[in-house]
N, CA, C and O atoms as CSV, one atom per row, in Angstrom:
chain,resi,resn,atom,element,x,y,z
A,1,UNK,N,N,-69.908,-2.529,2.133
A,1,UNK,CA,C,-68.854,-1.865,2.888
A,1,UNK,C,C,-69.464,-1.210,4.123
A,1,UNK,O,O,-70.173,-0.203,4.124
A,2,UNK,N,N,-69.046,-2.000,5.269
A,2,UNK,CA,C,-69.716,-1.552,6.894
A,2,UNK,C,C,-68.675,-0.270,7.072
A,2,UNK,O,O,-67.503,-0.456,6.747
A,3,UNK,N,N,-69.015,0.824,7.502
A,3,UNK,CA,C,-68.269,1.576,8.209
A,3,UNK,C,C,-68.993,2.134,9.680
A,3,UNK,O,O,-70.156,1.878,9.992
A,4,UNK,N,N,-68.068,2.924,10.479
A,4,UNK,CA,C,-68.438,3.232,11.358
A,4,UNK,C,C,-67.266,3.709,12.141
A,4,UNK,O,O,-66.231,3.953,11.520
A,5,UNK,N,N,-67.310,3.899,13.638
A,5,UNK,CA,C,-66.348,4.133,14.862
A,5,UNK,C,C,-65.822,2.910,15.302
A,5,UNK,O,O,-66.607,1.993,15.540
A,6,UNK,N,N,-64.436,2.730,15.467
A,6,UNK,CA,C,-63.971,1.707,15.739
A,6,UNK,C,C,-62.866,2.146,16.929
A,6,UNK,O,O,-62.459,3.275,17.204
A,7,UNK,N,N,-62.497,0.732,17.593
A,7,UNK,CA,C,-61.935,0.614,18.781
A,7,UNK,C,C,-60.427,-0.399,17.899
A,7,UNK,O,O,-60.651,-1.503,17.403
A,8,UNK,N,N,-59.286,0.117,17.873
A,8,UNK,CA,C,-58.629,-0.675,17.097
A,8,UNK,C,C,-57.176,-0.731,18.555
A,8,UNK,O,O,-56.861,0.172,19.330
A,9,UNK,N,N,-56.564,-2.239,18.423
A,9,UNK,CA,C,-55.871,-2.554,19.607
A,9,UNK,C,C,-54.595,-2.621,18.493
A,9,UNK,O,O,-54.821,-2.904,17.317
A,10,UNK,N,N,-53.525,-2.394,18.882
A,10,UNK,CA,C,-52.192,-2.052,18.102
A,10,UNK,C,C,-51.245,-2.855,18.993
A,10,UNK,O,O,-51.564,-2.880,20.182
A,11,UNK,N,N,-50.437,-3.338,18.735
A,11,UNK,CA,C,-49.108,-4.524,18.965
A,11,UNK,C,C,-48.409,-3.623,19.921
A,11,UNK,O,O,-48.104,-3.804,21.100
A,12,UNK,N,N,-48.232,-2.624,19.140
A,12,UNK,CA,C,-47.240,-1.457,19.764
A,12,UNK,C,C,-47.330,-0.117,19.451
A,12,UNK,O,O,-47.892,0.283,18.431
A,13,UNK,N,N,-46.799,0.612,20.285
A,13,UNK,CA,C,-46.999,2.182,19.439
A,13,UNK,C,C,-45.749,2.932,19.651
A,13,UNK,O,O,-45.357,3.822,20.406
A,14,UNK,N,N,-45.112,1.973,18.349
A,14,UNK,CA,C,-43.600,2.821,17.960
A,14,UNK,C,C,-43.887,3.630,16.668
A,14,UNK,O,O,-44.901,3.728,15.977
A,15,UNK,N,N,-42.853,4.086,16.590
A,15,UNK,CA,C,-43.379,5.441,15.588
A,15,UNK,C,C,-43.856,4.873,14.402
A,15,UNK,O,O,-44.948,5.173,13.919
A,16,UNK,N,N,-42.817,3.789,13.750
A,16,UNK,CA,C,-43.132,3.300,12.545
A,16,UNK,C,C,-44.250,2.044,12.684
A,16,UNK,O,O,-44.555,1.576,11.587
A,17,UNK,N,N,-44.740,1.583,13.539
A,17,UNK,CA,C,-45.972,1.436,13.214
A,17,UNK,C,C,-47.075,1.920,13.215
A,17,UNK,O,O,-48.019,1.344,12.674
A,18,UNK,N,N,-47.223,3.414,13.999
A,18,UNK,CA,C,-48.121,4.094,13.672
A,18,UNK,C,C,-47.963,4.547,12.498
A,18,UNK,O,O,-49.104,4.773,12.095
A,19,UNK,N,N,-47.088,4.871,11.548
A,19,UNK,CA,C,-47.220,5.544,10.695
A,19,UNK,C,C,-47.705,4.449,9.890
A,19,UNK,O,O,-48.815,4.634,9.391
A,20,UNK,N,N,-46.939,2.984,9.566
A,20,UNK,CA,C,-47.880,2.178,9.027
A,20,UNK,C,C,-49.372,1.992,9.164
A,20,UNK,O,O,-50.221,1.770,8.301
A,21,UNK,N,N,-49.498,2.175,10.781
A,21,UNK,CA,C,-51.131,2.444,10.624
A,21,UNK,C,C,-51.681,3.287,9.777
A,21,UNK,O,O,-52.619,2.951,9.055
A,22,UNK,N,N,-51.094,4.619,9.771
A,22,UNK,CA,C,-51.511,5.931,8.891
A,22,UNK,C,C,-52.050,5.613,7.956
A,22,UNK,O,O,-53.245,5.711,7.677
A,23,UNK,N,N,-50.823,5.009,7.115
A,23,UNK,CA,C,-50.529,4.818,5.441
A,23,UNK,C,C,-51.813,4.125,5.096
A,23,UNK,O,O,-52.546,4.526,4.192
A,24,UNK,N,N,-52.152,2.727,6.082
A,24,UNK,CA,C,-52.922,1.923,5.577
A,24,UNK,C,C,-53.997,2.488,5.717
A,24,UNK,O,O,-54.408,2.889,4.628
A,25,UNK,N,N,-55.015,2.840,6.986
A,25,UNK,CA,C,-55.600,3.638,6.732
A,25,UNK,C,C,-56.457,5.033,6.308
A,25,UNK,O,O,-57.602,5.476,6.224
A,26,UNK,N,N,-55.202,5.349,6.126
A,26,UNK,CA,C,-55.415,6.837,5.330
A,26,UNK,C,C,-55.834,7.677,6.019
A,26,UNK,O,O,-56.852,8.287,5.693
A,27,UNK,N,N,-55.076,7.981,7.321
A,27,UNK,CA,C,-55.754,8.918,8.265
A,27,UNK,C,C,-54.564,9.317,9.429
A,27,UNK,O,O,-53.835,8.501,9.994
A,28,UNK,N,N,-54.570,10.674,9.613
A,28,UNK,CA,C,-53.655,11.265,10.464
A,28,UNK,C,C,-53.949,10.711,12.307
A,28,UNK,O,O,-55.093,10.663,12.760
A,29,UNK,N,N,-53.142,10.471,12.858
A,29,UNK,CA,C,-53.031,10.102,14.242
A,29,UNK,C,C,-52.706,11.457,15.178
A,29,UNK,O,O,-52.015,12.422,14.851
A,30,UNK,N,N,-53.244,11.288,16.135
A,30,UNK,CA,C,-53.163,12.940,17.368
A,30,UNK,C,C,-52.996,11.273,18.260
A,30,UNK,O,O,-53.660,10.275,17.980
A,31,UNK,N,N,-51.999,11.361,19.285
A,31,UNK,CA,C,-51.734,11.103,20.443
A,31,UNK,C,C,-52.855,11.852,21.186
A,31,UNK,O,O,-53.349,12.948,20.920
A,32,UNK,N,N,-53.173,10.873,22.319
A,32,UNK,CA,C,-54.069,11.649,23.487
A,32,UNK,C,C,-53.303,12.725,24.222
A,32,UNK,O,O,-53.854,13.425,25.071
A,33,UNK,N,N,-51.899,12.868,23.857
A,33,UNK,CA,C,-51.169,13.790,25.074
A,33,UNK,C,C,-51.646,14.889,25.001
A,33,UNK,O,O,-52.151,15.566,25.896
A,34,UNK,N,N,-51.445,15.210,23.460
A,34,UNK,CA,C,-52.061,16.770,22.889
A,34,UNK,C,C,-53.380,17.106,22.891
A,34,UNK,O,O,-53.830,17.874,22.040
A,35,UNK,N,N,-54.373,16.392,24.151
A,35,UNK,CA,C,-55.672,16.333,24.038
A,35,UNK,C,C,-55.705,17.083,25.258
A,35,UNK,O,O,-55.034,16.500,26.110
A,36,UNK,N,N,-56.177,18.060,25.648
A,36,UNK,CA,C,-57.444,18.986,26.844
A,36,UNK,C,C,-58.510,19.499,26.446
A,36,UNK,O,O,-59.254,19.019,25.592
A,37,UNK,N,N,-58.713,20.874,27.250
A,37,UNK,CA,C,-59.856,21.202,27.358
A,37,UNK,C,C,-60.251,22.367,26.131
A,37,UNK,O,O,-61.337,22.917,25.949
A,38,UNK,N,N,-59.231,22.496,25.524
A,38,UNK,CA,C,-59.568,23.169,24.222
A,38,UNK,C,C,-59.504,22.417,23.301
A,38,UNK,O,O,-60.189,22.705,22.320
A,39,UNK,N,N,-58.542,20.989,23.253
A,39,UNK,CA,C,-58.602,20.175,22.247
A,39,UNK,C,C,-58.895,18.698,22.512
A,39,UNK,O,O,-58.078,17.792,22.678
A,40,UNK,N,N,-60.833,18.619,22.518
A,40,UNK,CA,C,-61.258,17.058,22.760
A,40,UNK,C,C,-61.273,16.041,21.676
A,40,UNK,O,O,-61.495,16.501,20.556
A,41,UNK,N,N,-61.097,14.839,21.760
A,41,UNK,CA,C,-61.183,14.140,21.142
A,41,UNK,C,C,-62.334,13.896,20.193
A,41,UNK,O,O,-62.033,13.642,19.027
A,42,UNK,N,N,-63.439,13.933,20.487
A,42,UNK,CA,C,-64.683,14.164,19.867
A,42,UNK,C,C,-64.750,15.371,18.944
A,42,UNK,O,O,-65.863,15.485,18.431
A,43,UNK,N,N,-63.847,16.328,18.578
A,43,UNK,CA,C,-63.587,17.286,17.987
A,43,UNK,C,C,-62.714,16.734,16.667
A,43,UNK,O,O,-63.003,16.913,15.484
A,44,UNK,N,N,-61.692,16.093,17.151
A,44,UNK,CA,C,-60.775,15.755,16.216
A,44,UNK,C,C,-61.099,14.549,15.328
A,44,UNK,O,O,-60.639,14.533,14.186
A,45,UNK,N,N,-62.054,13.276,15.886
A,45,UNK,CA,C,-61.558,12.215,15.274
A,45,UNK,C,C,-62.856,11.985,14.219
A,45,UNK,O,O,-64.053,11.784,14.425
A,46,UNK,N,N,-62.163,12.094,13.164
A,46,UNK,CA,C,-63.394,11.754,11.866
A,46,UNK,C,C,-62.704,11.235,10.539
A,46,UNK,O,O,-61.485,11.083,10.622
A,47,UNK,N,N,-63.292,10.945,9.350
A,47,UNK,CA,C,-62.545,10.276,8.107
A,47,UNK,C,C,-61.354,10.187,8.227
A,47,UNK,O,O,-60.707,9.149,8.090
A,48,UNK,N,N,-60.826,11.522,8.559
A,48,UNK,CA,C,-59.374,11.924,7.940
A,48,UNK,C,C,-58.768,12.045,9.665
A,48,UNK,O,O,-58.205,13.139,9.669
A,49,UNK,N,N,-58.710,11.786,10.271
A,49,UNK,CA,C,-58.242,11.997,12.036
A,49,UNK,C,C,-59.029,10.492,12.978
A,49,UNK,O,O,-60.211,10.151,12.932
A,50,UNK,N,N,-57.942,9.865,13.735
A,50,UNK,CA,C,-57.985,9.347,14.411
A,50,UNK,C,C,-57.307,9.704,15.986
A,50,UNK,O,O,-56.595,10.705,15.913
A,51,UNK,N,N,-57.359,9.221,17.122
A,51,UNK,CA,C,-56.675,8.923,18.288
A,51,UNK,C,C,-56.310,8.305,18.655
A,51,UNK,O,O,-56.976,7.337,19.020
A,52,UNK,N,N,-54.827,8.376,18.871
A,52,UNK,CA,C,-54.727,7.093,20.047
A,52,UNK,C,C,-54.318,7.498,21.694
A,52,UNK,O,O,-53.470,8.168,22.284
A,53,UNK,N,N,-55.324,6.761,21.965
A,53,UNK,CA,C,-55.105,6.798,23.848
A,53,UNK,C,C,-53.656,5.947,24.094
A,53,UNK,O,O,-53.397,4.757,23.913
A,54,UNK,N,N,-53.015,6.812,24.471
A,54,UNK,CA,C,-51.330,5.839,24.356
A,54,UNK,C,C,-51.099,5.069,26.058
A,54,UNK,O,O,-50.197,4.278,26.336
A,55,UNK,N,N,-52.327,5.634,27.146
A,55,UNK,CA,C,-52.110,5.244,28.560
A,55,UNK,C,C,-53.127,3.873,28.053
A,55,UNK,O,O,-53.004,2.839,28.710
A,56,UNK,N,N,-54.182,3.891,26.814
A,56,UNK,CA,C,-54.737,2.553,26.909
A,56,UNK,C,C,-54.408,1.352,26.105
A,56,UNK,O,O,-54.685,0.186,26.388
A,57,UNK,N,N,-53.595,1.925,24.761
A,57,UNK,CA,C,-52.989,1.468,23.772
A,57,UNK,C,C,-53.914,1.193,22.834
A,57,UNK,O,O,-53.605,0.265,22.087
A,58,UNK,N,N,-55.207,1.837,22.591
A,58,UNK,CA,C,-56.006,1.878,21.737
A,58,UNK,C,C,-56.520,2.639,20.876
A,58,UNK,O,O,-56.935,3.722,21.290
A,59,UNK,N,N,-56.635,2.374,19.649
A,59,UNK,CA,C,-56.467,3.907,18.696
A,59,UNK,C,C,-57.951,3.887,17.835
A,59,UNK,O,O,-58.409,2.995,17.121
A,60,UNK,N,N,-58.473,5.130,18.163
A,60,UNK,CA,C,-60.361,5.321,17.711
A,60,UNK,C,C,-60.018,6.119,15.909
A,60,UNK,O,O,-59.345,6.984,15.347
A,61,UNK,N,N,-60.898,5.208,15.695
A,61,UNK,CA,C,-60.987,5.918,13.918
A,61,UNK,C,C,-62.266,5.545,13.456
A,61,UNK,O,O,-62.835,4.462,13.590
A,62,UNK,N,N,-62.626,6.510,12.933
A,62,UNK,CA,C,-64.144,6.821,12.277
A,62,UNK,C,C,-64.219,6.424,10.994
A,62,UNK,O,O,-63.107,6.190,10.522
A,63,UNK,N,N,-65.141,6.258,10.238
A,63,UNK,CA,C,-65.124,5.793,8.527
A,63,UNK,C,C,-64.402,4.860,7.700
A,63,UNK,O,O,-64.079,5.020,6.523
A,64,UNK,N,N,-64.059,3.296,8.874
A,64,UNK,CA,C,-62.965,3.506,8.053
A,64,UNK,C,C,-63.980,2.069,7.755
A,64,UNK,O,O,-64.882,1.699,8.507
A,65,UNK,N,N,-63.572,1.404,6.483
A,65,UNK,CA,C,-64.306,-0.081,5.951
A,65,UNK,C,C,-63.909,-1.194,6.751
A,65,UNK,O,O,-62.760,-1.634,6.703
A,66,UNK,N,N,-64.997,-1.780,7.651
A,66,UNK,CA,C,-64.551,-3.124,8.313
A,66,UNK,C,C,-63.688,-4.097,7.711
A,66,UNK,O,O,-63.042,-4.819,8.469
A,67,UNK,N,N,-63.511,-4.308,5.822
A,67,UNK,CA,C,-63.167,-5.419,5.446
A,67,UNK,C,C,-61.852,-4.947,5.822
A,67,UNK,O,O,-61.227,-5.643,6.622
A,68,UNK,N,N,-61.347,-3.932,5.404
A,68,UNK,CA,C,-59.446,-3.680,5.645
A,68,UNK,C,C,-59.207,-3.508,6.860
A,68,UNK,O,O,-58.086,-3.264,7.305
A,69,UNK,N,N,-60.364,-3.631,7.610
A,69,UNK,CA,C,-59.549,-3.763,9.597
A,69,UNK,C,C,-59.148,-5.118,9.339
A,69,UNK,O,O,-57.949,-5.396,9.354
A,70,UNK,N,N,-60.245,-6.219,9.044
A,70,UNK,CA,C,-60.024,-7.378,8.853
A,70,UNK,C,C,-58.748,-8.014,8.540
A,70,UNK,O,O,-58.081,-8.890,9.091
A,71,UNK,N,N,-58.582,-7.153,7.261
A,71,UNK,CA,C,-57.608,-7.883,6.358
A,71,UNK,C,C,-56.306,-7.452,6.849
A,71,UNK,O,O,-55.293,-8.110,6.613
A,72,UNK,N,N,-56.290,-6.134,7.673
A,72,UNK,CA,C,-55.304,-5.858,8.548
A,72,UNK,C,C,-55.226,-6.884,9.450
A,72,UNK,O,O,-54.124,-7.357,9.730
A,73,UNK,N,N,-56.047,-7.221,9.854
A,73,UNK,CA,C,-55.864,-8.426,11.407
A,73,UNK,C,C,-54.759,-9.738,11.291
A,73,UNK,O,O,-53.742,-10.069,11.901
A,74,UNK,N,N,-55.750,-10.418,9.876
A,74,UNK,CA,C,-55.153,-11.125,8.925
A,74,UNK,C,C,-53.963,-11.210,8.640
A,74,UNK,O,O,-53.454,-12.272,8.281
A,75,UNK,N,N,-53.116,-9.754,8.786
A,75,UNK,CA,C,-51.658,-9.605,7.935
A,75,UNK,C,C,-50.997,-9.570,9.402
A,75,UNK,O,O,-51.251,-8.941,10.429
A,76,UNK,N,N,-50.101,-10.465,9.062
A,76,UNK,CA,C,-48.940,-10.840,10.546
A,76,UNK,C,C,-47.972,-9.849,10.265
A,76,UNK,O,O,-47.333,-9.806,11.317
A,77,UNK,N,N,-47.472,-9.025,9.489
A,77,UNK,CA,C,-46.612,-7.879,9.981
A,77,UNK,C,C,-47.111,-6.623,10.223
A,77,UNK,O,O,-46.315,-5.701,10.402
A,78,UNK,N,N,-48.817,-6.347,10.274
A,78,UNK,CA,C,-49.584,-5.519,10.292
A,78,UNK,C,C,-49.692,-5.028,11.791
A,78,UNK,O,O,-50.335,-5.722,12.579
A,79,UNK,N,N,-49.140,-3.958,12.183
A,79,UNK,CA,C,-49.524,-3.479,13.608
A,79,UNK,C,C,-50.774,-3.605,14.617
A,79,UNK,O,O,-50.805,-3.686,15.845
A,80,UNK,N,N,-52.010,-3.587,13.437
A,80,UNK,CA,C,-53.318,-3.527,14.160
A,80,UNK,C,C,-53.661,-5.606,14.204
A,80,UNK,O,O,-53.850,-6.409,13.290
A,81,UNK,N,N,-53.598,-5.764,15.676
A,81,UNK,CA,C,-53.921,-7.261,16.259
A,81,UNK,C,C,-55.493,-6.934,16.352
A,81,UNK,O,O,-55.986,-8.045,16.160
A,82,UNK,N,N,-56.158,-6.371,16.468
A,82,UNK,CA,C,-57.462,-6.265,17.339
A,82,UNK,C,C,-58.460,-5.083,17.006
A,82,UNK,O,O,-58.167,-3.910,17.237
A,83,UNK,N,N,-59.822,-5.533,16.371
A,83,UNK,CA,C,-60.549,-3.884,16.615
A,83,UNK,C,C,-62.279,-4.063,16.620
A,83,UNK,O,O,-62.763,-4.953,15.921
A,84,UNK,N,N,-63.077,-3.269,17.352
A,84,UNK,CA,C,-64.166,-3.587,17.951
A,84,UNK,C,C,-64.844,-2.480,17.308
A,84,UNK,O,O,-64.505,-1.333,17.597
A,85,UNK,N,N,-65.683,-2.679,16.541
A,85,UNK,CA,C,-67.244,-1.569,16.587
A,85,UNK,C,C,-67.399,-0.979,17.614
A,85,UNK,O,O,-67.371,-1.661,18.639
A,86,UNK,N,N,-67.605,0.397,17.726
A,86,UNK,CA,C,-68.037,1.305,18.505
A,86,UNK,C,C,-69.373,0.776,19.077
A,86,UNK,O,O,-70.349,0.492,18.383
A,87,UNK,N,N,-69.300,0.669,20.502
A,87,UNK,CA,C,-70.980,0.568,21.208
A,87,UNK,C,C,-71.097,1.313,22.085
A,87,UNK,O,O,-70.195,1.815,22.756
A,88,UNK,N,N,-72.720,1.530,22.213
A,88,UNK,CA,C,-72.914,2.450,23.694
A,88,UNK,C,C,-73.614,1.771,24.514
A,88,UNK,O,O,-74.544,0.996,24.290
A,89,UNK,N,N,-73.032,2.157,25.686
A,89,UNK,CA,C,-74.156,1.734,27.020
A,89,UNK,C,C,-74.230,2.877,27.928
A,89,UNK,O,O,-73.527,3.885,28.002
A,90,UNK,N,N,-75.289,2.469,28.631
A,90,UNK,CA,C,-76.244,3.246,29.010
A,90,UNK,C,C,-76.298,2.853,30.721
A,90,UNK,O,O,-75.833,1.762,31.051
A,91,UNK,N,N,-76.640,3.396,31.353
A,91,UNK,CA,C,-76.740,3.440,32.470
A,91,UNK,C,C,-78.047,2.570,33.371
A,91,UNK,O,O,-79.255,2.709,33.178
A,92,UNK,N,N,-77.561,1.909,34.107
A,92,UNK,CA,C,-79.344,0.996,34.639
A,92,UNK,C,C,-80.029,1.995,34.908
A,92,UNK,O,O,-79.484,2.931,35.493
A,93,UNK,N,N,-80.901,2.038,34.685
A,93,UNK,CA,C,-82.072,2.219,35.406
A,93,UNK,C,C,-82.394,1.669,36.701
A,93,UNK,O,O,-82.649,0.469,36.603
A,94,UNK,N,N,-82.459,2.024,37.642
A,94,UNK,CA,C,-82.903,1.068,39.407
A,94,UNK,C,C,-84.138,0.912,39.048
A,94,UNK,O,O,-84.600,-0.178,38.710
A,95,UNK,N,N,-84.990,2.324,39.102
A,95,UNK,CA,C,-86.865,1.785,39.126
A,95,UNK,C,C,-87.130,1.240,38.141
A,95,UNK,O,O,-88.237,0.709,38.234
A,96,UNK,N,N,-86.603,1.072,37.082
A,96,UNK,CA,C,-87.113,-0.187,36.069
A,96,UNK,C,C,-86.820,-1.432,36.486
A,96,UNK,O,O,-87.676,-2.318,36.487
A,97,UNK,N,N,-85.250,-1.676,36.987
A,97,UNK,CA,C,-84.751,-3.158,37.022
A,97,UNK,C,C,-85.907,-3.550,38.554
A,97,UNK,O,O,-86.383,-4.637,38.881
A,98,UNK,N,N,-86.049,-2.251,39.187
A,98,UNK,CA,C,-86.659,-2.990,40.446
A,98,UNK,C,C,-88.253,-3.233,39.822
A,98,UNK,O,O,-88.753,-4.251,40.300
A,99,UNK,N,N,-89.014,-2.615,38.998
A,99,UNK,CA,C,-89.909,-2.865,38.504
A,99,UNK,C,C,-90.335,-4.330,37.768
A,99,UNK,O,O,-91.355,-5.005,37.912
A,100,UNK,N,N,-89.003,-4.574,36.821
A,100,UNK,CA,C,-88.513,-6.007,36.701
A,100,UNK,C,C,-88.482,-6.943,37.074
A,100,UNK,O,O,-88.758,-8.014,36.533
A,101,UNK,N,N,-88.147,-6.719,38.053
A,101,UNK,CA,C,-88.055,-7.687,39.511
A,101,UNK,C,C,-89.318,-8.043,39.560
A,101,UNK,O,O,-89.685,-9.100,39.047
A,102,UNK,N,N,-90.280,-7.093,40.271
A,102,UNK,CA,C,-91.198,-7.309,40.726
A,102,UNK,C,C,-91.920,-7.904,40.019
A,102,UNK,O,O,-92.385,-8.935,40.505
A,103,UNK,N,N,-92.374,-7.504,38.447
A,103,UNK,CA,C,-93.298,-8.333,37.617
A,103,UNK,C,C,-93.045,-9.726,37.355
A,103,UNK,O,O,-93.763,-10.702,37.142
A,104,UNK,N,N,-91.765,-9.515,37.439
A,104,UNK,CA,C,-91.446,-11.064,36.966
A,104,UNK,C,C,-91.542,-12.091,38.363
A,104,UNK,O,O,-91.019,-13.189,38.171
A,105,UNK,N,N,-92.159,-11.877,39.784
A,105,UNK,CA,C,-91.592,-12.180,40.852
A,105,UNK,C,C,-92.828,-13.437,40.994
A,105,UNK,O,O,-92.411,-14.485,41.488
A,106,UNK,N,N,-94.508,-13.400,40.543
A,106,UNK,CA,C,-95.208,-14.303,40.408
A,106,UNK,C,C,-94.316,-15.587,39.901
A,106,UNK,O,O,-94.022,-16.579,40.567
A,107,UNK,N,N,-93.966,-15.294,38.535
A,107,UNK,CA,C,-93.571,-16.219,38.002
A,107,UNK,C,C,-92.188,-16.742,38.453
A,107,UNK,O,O,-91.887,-17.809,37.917
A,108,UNK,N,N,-91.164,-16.176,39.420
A,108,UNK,CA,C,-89.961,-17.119,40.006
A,108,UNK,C,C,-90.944,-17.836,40.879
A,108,UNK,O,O,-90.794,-19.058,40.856
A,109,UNK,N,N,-92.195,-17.264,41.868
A,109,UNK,CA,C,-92.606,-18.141,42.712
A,109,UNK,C,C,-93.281,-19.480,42.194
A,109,UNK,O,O,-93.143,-20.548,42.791
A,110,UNK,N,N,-93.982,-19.341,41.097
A,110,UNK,CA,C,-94.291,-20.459,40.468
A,110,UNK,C,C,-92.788,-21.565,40.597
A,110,UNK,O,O,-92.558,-22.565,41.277
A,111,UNK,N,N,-92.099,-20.904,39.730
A,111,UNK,CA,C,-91.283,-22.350,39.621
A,111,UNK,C,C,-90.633,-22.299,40.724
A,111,UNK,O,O,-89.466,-22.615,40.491
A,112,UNK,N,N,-90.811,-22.034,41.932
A,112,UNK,CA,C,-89.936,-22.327,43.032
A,112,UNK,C,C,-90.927,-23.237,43.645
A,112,UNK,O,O,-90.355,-24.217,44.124
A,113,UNK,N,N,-92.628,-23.270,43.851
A,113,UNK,CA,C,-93.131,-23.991,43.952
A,113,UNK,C,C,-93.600,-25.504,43.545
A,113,UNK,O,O,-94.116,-26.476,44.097
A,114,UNK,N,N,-92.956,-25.005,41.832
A,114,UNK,CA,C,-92.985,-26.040,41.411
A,114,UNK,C,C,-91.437,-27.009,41.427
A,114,UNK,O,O,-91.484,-28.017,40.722
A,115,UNK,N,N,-90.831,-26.891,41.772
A,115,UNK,CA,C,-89.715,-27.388,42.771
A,115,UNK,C,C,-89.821,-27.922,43.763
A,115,UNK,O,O,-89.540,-29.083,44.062
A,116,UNK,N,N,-90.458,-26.682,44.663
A,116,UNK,CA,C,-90.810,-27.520,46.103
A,116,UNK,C,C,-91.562,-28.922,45.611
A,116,UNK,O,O,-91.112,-30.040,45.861
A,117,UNK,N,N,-92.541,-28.718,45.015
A,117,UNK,CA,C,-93.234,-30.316,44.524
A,117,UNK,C,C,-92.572,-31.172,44.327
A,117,UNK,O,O,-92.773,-32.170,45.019
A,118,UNK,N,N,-91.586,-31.213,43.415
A,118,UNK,CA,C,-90.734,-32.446,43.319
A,118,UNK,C,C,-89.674,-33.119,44.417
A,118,UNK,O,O,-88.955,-34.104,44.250
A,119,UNK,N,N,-89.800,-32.336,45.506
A,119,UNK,CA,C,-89.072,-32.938,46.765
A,119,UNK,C,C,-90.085,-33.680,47.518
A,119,UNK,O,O,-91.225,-33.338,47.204
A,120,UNK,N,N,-90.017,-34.649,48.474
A,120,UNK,CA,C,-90.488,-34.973,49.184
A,120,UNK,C,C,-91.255,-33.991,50.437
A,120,UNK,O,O,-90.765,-32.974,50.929
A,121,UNK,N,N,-92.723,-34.675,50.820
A,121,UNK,CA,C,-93.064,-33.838,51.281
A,121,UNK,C,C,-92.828,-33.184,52.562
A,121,UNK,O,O,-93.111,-32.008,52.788
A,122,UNK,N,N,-92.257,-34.058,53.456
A,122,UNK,CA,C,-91.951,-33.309,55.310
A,122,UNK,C,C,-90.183,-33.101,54.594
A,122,UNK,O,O,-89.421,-33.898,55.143
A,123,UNK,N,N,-89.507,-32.248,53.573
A,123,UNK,CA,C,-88.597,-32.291,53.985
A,123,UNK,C,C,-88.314,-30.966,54.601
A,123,UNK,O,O,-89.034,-29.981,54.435
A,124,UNK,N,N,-86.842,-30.996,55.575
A,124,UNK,CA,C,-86.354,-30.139,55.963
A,124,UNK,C,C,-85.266,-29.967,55.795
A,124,UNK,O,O,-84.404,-30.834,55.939
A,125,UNK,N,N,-85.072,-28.822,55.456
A,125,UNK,CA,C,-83.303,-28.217,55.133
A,125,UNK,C,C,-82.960,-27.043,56.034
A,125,UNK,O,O,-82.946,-25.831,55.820
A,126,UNK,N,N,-82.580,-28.061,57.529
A,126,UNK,CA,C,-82.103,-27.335,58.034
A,126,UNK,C,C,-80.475,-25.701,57.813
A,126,UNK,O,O,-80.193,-24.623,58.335
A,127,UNK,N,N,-80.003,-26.521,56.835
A,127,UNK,CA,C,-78.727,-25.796,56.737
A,127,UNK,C,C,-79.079,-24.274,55.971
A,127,UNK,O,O,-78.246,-23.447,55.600
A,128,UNK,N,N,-80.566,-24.183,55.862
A,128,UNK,CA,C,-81.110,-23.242,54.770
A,128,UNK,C,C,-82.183,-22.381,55.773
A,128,UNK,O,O,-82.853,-21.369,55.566
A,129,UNK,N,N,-82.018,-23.326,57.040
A,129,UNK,CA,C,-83.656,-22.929,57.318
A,129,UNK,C,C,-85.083,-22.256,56.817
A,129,UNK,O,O,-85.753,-21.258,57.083
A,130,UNK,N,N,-85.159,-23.644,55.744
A,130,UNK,CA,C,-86.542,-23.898,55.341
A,130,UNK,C,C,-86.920,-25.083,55.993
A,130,UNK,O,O,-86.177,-25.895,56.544
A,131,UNK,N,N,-88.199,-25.111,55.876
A,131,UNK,CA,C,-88.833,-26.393,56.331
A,131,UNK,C,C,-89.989,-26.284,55.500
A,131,UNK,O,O,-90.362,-25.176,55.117
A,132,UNK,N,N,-90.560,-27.277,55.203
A,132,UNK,CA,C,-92.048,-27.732,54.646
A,132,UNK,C,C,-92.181,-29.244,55.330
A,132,UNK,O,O,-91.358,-30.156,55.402
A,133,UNK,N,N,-93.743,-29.124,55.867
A,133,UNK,CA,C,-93.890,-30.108,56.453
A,133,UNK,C,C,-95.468,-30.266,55.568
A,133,UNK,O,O,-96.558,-30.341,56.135
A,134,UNK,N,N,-95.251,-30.290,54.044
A,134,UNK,CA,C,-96.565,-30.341,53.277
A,134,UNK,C,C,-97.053,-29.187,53.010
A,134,UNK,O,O,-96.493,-28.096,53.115
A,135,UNK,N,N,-98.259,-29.458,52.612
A,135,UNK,CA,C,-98.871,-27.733,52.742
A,135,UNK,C,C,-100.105,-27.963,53.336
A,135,UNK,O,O,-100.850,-27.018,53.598
């Protein structure tokens, strides 16, 4: 039994299928409306509390067992169409990716050289302006 934070996509969000959501998963719903700066989401949503963002139509719930999202998916009169494992990302890094770049930059020239080899040798591509006239 996988659990975790989930991203769950809902058909609709009329009353009675949220509450069917409820039932099935066993957990109270807060609309994002009733959400500010005294009451964040990260506060509220755990075992027993979920959210739904009603401007995204997506409703976050914590603990709950992957197999019955599933088997929710599965069930054609079941409100929940859709739901994703929680992931994080992270922000690039520039001086790494440019670091990246750079190490790896021997080795694009290799195989760009080894390219150039397989063309003939005086060619020219003008439309690129390259030229090799051999080496």
């Amino acid at each position: 039994m996988e659990t975790g934070r989930y991203i769950v996509l809902l058909e609709d969000q009329q009353k009675t299928a949220i509450k069917k959501v409820e039932k099935e998963l066993e957990v109270s719903i807060t609309s994002s409306e009733f959400l500010s700066s005294e009451n964040r989401s990260y506060e509220i949503i755990n075992k027993n509390n979920g959210v739904l963002y009603k401007n995204l139509g997506v409703l976050v719930v914590e603990n709950i067992d992957e197999e019955q999202l599933k088997s929710a998916v599965d069930n054609e009169s079941n409100p929940i169409i859709y739901y994703e494992k929680e992931r994080e990302f992270f922000p690039a890094d520039e001086l790494q990716l440019i670091s990246e770049l750079k190490n790896s930059q021997p080795d694009l020239w290799k195989k760009f050289q080894s390219l150039k080899n397989t063309w003939p040798a005086n060619l020219c591509l003008r439309k690129h302006r390259l030229k090799w006239n051999g080496d």
